[in-house]
N, C-alpha and C positions, 0 to 999 in steps of 0.2 A: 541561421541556416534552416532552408525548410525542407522537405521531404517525407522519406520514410524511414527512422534507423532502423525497426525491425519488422520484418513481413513473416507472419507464422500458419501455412494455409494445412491445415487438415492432417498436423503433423501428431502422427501414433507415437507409441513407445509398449511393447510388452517387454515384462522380467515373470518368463515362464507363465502361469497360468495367470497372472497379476496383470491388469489393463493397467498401466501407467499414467497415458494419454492418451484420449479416448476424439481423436480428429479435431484435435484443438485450434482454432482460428483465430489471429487478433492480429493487430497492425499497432508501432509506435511511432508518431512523429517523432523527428527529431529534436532536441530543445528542451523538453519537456522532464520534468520527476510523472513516472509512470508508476504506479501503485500495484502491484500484482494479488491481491489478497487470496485466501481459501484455510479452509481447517486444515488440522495439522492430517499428512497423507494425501492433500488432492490434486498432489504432481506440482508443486510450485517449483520446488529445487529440480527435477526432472526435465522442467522446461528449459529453465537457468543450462542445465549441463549440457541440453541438446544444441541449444543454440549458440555454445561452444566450441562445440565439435568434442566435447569430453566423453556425450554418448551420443551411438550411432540410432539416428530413427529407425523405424520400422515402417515409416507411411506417410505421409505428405510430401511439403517442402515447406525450407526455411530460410532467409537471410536475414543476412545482421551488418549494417552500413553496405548493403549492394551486394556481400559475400555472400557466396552459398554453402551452407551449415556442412555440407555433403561431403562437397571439392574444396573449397579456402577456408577451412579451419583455422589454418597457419593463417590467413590473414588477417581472421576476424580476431585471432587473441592478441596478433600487434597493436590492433588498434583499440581495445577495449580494456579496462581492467574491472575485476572481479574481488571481491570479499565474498568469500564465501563459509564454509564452516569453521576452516584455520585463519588466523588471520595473518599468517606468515610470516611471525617476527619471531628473531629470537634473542633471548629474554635475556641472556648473559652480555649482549653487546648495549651500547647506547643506543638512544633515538638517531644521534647522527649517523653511527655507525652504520645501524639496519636499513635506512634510507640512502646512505652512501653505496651499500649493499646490493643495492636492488637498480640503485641509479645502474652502478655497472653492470648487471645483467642486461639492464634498458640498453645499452651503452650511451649511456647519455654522456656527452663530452664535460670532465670536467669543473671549468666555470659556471657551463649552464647546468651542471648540476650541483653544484654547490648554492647558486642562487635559486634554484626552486626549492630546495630542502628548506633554504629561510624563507620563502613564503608562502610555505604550506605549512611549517611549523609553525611562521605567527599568525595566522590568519585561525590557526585553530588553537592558538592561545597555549603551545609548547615548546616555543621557544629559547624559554629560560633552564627550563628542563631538558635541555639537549644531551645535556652530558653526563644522563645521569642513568644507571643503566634499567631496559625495561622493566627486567624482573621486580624495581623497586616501585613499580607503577600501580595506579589503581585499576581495576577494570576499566573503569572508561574511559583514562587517560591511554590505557594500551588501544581501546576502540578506535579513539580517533586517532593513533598514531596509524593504525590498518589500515582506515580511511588515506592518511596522507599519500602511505604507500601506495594504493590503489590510482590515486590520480599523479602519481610523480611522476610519470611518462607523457603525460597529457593526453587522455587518451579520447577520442570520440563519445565514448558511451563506456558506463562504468552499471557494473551489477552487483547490487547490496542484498545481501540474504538475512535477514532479521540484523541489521546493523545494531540496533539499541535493544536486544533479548540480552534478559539478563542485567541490565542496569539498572542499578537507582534512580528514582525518579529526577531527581537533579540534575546524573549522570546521562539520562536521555536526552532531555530537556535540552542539555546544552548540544550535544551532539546532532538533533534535530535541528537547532538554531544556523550551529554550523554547515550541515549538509546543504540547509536551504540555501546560504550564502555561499560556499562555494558551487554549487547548480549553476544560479544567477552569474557567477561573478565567471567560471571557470565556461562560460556556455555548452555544459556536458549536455549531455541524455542521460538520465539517473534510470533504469531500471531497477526499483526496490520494493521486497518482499515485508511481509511486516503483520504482527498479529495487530495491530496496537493500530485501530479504526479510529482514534481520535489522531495519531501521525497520518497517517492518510489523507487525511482530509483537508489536514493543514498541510501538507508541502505538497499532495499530487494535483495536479492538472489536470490528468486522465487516468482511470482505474478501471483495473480488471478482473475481475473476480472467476476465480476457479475448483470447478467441486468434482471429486470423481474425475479427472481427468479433463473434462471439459470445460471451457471457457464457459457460462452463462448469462455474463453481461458483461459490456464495454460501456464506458462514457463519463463524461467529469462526475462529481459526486454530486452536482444538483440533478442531472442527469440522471441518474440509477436511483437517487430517490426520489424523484418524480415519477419514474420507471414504476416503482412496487405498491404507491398505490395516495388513496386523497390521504393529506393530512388531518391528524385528528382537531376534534374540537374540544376546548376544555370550557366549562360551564360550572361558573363556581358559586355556590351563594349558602348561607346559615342554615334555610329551612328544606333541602332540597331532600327527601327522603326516596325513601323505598318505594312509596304511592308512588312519586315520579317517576320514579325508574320503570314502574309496572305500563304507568301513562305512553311515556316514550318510547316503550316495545312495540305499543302498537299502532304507531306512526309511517307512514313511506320514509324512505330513502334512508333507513339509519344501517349500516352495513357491521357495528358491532357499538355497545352498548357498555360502560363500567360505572359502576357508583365507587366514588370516590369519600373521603373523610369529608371533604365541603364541598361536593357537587357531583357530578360526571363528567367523565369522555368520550366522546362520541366520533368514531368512523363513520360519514357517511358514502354513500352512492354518486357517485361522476357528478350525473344533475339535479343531486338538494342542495337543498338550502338551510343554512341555519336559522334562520329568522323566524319562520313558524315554528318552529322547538322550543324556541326563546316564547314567544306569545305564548303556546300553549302553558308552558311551566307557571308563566306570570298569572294566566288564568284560572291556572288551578292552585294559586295561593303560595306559590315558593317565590321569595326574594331573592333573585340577580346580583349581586356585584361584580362580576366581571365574565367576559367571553373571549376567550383565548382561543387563535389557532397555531397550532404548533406543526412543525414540520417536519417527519421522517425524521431521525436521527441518522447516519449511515449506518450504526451500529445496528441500528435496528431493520436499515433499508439489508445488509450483509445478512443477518437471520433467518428474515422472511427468503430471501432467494434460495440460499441454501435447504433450506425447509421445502419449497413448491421446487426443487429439481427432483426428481424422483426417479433421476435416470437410474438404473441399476448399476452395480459395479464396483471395483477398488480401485486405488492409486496409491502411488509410493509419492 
């Protein structure tokens, strides 16, 4: 399916003297795990609740599968489902029961909800465990039981607020593996929040980054780190000293300079080159073994942006 699930144009948010969102803009295709990142306070969950209709803007507009945030609140929550800070089970019933649960809220008939409970239970590997009650669960076996719940209606587009905070690495791990496969398999629209720049990069398609209220980049993750700047160069070898270092300072095009334990890094300028940096070192008696260029991390492409915004202001 293609289109647009979420259109977000210039929409505000104040909580009294507090700038919330600060005329935030972005668009999601539909299809896609959409990555929302930003430090903690710079309106991630704020956007999440606006575009629910949980809170009321103060300024743009918004929609969410065609609905507008405004007027069809009631429609966008039919068709969506959310994880957000609770994860809405409770702890004294079973898995089957809690999904049974929520199925009749859904009011999902029945048979067809008896058969989705079993393939969203085994498709996330809790199947066997049905009957057994949550309270006795691990963290992250309850995680992805929240997750089940979230898509047991089937819902267009589903919203995850740090889905793996707080797991063990394991307990992510799989949870990531799972989220990816039912994405693909469920044809959702995943919009998910997430400290964890190394999940991002692995299941989003398109990411968003927001600081202070304001979106300040869109686009895949090669995208946004092509965006922040050249990749460095790494220049390794036994004899490369200090003298070098001094040498290569006063070369064109080196836009920042590190001595490393067996060589340097070098950012350069748009249009250098590494090849006369190489000759020069060779010239001036340092042995080469190897030239590396390495490419933004997003970890590191997410730093620097958040660093060079200097807009003023707070967010929740």
């Amino acid at each position: 399916m293609t289109g647009v699930a979420i259109r977000a144009t210039d929409i505000a948010k104040q909580f009294g003297k507090v700038t919330a969102l600060d005329h935030a803009t972005f668009e999601v295709p539909r299809g896609i795990v959409f990555g929302f990142l930003g430090p903690n306070g710079a309106g991630k969950t704020t956007v999440i609740r606006t575009l629910l209709g949980l809170l009321r803007l103060d300024g743009g507009e918004g929609s969410v599968l065609g609905f507008d945030v405004a007027t069809q609140s009631d429609s966008i929550r039919e068709r969506t489902g959310a994880l957000l800070e609770h994860d809405g089970l409770y702890k004294r019933l079973t898995a089957e029961q809690n999904l049974d649960f929520w199925g009749r809220v859904w009011r999902i008939p029945r048979a067809e909800r008896r058969r989705r409970m079993e393939t969203l239970l085994t498709r996330l590997g809790l199947w066997e465990r049905r009957k057994d009650a949550v309270a006795e669960w691990s963290r992250g076996m309850k995680q992805k039981l929240a997750v089940a719940r979230t898509l047991l209606h089937r819902p267009e587009l589903v919203f995850l607020d740090e889905p793996t905070a707080g797991l063990d690495p394991v307990a992510a791990a799989a949870l990531r593996d799972d989220l990816e496969h039912l994405a693909s398999e469920e044809g959702v629209t995943v919009f998910l929040t997430t400290h964890n720049l190394a999940e991002a990069e692995r299941l989003c398609a398109r990411i968003g980054i927001i600081n202070k209220g304001r979106v300040v980049a869109l686009g895949t993750p090669a995208e946004l780190r092509d965006a922040v700047g050249s990749a460095s160069i790494i220049i390794r070898g036994p004899s490369i000293t200090p003298a070098h270092v001094a040498m290569l300072r006063t070369r064109a095009g080196i836009v920042n300079l590190t001595l490393l334990e067996d060589g340097v890094q070098l950012v350069l300028a748009p249009n250098a080159t590494v090849t006369p940096l190489v000759r020069a070192l060779i010239e001036h008696g340092a042995e080469i073994e190897e030239v590396r260029r390495e490419r933004p991390t997003l970890e590191r492409t997410f730093l620097d942006l958040i660093a060079d915004d200097g807009h003023a202001g707070a967010a929740t």
